[in-house]
Biopython code that builds the backbone (N, CA, C, O; Angstrom):
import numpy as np
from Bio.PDB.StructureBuilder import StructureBuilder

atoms = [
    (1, "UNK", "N", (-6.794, -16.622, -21.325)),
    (1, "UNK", "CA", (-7.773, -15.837, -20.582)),
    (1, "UNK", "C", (-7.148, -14.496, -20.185)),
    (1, "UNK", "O", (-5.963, -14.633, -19.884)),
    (2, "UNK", "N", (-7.414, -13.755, -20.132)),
    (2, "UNK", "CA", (-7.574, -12.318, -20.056)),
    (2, "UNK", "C", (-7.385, -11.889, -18.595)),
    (2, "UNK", "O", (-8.084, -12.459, -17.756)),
    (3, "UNK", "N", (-6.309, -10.722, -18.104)),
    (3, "UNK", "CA", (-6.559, -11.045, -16.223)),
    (3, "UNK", "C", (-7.088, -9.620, -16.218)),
    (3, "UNK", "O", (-6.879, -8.742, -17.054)),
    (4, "UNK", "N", (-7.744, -9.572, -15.216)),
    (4, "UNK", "CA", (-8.877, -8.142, -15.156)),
    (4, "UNK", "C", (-8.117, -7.565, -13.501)),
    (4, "UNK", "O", (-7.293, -8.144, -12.793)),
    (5, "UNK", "N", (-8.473, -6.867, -13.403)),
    (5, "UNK", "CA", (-7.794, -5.870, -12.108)),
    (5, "UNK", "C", (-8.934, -5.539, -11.230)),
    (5, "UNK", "O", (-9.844, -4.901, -11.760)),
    (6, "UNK", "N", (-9.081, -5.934, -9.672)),
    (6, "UNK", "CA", (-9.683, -6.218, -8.902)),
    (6, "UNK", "C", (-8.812, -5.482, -7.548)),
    (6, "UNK", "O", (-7.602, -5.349, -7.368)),
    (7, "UNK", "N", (-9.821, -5.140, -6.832)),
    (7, "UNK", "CA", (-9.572, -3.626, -6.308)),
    (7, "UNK", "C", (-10.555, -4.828, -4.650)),
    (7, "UNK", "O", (-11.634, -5.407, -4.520)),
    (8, "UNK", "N", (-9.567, -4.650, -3.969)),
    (8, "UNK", "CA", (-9.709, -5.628, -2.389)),
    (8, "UNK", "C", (-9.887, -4.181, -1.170)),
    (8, "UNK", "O", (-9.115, -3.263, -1.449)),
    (9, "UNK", "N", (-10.697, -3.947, -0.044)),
    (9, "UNK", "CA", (-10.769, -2.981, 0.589)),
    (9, "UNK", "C", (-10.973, -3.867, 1.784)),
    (9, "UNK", "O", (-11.886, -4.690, 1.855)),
    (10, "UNK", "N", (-10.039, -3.649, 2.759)),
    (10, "UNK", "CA", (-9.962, -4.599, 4.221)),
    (10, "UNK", "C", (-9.986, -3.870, 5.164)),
    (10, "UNK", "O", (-9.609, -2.791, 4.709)),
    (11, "UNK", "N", (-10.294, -3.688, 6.763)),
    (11, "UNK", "CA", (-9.870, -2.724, 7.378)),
    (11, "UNK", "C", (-8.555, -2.538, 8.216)),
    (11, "UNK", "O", (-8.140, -1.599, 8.895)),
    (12, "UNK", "N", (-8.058, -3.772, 7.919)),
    (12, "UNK", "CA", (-6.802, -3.837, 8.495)),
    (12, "UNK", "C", (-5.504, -4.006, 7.615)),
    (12, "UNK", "O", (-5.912, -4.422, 6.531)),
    (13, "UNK", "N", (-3.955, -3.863, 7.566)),
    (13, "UNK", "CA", (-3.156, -3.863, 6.731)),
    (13, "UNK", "C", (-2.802, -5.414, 7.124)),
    (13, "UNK", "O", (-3.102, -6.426, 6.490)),
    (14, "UNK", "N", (-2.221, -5.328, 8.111)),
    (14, "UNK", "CA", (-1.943, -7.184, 8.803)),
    (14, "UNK", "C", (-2.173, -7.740, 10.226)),
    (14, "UNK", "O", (-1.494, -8.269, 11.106)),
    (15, "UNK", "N", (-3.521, -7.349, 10.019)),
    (15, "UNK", "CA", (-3.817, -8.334, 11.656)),
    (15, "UNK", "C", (-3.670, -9.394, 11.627)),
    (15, "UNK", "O", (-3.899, -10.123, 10.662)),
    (16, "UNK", "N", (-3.165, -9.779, 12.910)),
    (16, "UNK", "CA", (-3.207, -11.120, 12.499)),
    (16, "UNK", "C", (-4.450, -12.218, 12.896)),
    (16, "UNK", "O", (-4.414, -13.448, 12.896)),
    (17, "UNK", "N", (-5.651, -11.212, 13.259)),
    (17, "UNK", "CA", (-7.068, -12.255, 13.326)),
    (17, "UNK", "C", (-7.275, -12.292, 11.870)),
    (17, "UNK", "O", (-7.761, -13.366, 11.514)),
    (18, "UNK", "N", (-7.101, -11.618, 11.103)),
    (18, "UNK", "CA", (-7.504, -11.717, 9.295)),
    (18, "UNK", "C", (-7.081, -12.808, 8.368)),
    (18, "UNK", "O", (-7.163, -12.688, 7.145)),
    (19, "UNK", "N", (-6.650, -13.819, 8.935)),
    (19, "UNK", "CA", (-6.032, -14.558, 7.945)),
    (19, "UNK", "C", (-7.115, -15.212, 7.153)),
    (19, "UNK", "O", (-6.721, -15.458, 6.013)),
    (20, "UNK", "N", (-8.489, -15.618, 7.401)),
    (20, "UNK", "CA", (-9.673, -15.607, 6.203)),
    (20, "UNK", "C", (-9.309, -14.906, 5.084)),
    (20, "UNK", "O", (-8.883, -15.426, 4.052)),
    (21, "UNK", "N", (-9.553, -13.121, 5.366)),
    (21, "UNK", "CA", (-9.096, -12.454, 4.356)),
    (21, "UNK", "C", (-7.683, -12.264, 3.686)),
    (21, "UNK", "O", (-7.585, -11.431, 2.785)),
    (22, "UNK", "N", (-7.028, -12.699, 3.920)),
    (22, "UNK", "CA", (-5.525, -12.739, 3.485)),
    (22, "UNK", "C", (-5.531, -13.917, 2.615)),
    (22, "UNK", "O", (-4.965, -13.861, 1.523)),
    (23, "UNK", "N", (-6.254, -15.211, 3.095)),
    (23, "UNK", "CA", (-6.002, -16.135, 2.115)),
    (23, "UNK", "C", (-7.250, -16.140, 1.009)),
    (23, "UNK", "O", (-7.358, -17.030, 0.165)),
    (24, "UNK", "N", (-8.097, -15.120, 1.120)),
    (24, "UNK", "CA", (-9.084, -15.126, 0.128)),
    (24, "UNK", "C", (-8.387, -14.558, -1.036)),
    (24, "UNK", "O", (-8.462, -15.121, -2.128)),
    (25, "UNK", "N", (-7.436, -13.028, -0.799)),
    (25, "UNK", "CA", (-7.122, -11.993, -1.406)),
    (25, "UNK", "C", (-5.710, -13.136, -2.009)),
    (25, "UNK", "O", (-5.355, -12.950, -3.173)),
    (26, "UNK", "N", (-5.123, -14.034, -1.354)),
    (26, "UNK", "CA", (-4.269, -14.531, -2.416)),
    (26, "UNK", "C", (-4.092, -15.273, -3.552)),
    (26, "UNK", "O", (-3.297, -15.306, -4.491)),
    (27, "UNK", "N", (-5.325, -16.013, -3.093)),
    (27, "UNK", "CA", (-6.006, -17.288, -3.953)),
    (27, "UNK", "C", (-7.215, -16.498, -5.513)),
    (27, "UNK", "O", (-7.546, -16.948, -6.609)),
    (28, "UNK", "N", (-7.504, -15.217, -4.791)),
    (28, "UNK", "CA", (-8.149, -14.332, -6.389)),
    (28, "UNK", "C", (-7.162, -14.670, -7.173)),
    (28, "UNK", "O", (-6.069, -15.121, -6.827)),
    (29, "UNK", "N", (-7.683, -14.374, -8.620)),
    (29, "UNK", "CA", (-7.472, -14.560, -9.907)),
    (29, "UNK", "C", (-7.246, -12.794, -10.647)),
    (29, "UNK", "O", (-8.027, -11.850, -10.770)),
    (30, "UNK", "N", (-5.939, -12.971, -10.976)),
    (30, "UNK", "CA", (-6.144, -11.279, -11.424)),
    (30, "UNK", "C", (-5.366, -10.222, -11.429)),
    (30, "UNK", "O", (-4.376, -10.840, -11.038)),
    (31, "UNK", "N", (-5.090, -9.447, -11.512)),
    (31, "UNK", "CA", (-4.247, -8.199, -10.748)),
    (31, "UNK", "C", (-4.763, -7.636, -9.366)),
    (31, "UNK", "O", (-5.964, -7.369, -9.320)),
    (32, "UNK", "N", (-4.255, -7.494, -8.612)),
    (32, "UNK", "CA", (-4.930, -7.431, -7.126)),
    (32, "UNK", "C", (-4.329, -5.644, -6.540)),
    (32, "UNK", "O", (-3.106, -5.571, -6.658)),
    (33, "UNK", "N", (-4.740, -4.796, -6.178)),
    (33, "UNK", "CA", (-4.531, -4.137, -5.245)),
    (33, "UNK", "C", (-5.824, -3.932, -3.902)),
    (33, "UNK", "O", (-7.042, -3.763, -3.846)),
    (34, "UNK", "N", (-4.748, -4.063, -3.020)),
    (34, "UNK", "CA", (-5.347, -3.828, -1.552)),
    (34, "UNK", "C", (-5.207, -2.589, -0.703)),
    (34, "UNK", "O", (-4.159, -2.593, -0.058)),
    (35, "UNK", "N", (-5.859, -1.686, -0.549)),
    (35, "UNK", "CA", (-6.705, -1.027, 0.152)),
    (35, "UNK", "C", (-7.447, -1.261, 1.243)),
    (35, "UNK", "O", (-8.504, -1.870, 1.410)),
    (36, "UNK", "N", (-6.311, -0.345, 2.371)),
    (36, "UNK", "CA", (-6.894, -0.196, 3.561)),
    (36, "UNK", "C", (-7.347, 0.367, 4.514)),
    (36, "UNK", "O", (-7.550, 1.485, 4.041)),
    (37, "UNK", "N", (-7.756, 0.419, 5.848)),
    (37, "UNK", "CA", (-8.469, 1.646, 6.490)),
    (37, "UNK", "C", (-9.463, 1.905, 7.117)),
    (37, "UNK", "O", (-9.612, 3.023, 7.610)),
    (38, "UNK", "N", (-10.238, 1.076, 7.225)),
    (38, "UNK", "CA", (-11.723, 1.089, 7.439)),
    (38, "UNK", "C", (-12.903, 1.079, 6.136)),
    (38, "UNK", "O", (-12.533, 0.731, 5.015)),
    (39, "UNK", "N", (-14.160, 1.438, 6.359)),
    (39, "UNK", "CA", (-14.853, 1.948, 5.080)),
    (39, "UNK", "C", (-14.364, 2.851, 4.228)),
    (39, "UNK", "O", (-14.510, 2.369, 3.105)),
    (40, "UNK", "N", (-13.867, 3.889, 4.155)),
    (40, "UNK", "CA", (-13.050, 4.777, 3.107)),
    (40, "UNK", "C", (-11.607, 4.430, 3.538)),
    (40, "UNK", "O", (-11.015, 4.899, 4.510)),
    (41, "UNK", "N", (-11.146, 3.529, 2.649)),
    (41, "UNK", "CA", (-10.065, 3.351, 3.115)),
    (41, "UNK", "C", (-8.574, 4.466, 2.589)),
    (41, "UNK", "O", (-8.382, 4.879, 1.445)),
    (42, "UNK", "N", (-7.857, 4.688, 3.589)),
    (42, "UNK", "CA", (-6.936, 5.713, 3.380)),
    (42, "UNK", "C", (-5.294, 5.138, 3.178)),
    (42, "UNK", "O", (-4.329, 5.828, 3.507)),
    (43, "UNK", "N", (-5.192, 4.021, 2.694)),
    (43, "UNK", "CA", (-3.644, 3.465, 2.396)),
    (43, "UNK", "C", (-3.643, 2.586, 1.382)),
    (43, "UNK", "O", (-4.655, 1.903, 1.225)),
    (44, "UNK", "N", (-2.780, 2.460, 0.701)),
    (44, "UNK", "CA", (-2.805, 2.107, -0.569)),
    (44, "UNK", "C", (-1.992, 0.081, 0.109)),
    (44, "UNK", "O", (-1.838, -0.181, 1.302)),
    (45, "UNK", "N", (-1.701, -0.789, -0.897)),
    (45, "UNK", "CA", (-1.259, -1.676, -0.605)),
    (45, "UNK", "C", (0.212, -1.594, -0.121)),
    (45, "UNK", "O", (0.612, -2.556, 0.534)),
    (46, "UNK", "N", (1.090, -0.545, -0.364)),
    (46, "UNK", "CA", (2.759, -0.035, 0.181)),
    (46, "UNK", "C", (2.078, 0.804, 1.642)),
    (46, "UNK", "O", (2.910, 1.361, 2.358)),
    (47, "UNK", "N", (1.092, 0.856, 1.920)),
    (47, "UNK", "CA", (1.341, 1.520, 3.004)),
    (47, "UNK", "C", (0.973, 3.675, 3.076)),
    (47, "UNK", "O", (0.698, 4.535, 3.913)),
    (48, "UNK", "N", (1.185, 3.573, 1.852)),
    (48, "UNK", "CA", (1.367, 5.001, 1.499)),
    (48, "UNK", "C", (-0.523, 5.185, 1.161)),
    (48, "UNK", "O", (-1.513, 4.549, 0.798)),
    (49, "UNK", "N", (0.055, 6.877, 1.707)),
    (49, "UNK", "CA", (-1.057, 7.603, 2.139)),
    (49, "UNK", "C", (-2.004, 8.015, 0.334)),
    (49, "UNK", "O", (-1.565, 8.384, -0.755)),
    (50, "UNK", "N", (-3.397, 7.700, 0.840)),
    (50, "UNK", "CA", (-4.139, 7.783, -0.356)),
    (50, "UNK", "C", (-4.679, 9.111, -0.498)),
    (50, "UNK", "O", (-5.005, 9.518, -1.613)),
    (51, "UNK", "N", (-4.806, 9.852, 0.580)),
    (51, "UNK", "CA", (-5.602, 11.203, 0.518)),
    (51, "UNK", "C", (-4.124, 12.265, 0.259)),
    (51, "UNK", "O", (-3.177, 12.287, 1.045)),
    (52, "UNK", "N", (-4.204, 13.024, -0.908)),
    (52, "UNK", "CA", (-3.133, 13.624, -1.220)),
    (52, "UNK", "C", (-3.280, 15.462, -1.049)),
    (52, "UNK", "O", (-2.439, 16.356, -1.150)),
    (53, "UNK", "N", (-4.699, 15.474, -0.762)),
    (53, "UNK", "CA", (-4.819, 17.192, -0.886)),
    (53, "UNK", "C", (-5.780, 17.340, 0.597)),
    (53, "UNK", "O", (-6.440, 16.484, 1.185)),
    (54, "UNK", "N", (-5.512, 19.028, 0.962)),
    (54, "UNK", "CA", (-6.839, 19.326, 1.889)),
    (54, "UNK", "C", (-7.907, 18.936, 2.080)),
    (54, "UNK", "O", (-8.344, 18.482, 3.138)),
    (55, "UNK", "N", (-8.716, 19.127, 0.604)),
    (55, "UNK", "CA", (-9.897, 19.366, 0.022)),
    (55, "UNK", "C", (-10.085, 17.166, 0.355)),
    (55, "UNK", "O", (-10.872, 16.455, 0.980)),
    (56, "UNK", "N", (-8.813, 16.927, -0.529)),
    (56, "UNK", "CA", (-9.174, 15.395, -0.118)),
    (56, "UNK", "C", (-9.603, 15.167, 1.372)),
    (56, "UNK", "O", (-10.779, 14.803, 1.388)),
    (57, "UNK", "N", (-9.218, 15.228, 2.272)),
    (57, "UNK", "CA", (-8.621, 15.403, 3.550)),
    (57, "UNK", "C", (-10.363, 15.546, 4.287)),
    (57, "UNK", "O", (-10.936, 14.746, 5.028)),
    (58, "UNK", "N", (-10.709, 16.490, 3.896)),
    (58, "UNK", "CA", (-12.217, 17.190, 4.033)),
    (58, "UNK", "C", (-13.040, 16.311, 3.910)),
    (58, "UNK", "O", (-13.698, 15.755, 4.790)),
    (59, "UNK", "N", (-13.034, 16.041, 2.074)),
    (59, "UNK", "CA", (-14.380, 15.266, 1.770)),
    (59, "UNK", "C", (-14.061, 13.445, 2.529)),
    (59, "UNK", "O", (-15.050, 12.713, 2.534)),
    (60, "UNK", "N", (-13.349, 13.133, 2.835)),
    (60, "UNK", "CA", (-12.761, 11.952, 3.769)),
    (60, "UNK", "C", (-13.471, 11.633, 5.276)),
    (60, "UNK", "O", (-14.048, 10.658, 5.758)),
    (61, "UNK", "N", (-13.064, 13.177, 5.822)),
    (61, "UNK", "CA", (-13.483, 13.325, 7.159)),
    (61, "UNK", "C", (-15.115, 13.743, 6.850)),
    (61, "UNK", "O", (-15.817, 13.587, 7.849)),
    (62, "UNK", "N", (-15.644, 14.110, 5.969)),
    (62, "UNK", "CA", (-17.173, 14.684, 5.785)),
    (62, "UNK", "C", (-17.858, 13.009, 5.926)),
    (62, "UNK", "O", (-18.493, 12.593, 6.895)),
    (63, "UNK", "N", (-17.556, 12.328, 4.820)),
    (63, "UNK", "CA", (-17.892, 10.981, 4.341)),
    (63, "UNK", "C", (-18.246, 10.287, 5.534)),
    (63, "UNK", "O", (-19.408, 9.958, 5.773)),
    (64, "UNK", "N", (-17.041, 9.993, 6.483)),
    (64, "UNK", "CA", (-16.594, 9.494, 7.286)),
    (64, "UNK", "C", (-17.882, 9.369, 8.468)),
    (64, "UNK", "O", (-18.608, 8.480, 8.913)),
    (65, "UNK", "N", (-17.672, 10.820, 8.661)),
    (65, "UNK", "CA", (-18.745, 11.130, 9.619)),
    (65, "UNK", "C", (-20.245, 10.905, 9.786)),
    (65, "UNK", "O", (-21.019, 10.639, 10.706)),
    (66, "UNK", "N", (-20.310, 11.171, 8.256)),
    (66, "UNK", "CA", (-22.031, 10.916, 8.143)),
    (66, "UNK", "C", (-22.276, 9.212, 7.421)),
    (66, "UNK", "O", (-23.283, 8.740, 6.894)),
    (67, "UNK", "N", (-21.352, 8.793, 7.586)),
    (67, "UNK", "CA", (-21.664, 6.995, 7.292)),
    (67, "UNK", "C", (-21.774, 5.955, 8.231)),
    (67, "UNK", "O", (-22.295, 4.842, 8.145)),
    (68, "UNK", "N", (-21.072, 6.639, 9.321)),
    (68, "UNK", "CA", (-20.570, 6.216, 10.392)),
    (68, "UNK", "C", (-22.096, 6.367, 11.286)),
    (68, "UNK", "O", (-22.598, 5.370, 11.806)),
    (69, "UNK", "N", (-22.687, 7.621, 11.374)),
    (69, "UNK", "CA", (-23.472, 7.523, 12.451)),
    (69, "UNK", "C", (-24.569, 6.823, 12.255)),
    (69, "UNK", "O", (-25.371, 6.663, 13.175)),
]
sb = StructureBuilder()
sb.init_structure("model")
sb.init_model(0)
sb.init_chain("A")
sb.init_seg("    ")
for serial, (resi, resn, name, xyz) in enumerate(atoms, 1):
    if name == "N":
        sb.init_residue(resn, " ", resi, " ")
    sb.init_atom(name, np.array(xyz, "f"), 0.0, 1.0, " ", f" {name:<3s}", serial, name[0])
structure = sb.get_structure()
């Protein structure tokens, strides 16, 4: 079987009320990266920062704002 790459978005990196989601995300089938942050999430699974430019930076905080209200 074939493993496909599956893309996980949580809002937390390691709370520890999340353990539902922690043991969902281990038990997938697949290549896994996790993504975190809220709804647009801004950290990659190391921790490291996902928004790399201004302009990123912008359309982030634009998004943000008008999804939110």
């Amino acid at each position: 079987m074939e493993q496909f790459n599956l893309c996980v978005i949580k809002p937390n990196k390691d709370t520890f009320s999340e353990t539902f989601i922690r043991e969902h995300i281990e038990r997938l089938p697949g290549n896994k990266k996790v993504l975190y942050g809220g709804v647009f999430p801004v950290y990659d699974h190391e921790g490291k920062y996902l928004i790399k430019s201004s302009f990123g930076l912008l359309s982030y905080l634009i998004q943000k704002r008008y999804s939110i209200s």
